[in-house]
N, C-alpha and C positions, 0 to 999 in steps of 0.2 A: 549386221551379219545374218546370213540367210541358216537356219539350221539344217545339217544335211535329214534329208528324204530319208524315212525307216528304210524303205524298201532298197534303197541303192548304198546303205552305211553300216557299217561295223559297230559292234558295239562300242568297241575303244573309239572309233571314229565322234558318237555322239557323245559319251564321256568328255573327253576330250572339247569338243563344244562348248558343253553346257561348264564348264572348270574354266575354259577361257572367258564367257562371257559375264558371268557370276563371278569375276575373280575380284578381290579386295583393288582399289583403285588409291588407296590411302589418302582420302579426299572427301571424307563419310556428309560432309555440306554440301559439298557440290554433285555428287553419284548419286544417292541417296538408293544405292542395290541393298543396304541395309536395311531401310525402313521396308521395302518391297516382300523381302524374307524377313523380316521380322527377327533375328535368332535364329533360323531354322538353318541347315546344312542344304545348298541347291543343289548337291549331288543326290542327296538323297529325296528333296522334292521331284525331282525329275529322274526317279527312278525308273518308272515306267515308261519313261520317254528313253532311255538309254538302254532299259532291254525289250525296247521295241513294240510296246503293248499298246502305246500311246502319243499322239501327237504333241510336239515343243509347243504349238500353239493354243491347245487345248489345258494343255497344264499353266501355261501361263497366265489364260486368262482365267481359271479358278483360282492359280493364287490373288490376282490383282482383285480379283469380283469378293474374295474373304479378308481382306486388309482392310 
């Protein structure tokens, strides 16, 4: 899934994203979104991406580059 463009999305619009693609998969061996966050809440990692300050792909690879 391609994350929608700050410039063209709502804020619900990228919420909404980032909740569907971080969602629990009930599969924690084979997903493995839990080890990626660690614990942490991905609405709240990708704050800044969802009000706009920051790009999906920039935050994602700090989390991956701090894991």
């Amino acid at each position: 899934m391609t994350p929608p463009r700050i410039e063209v999305s709502t804020m619900e619009e990228r919420r909404a994203f980032v909740l569907e693609v971080w969602k629990c998969l009930g599969n924690c061996e084979e997903c493995g979104k839990c080890r990626i966050l660690r614990g942490r809440d991905a609405e709240t990692l990708y704050a800044p991406y969802i009000d706009g300050k920051e790009e999906y792909i920039d935050i994602t690879l700090r989390i991956r580059n701090n894991n």
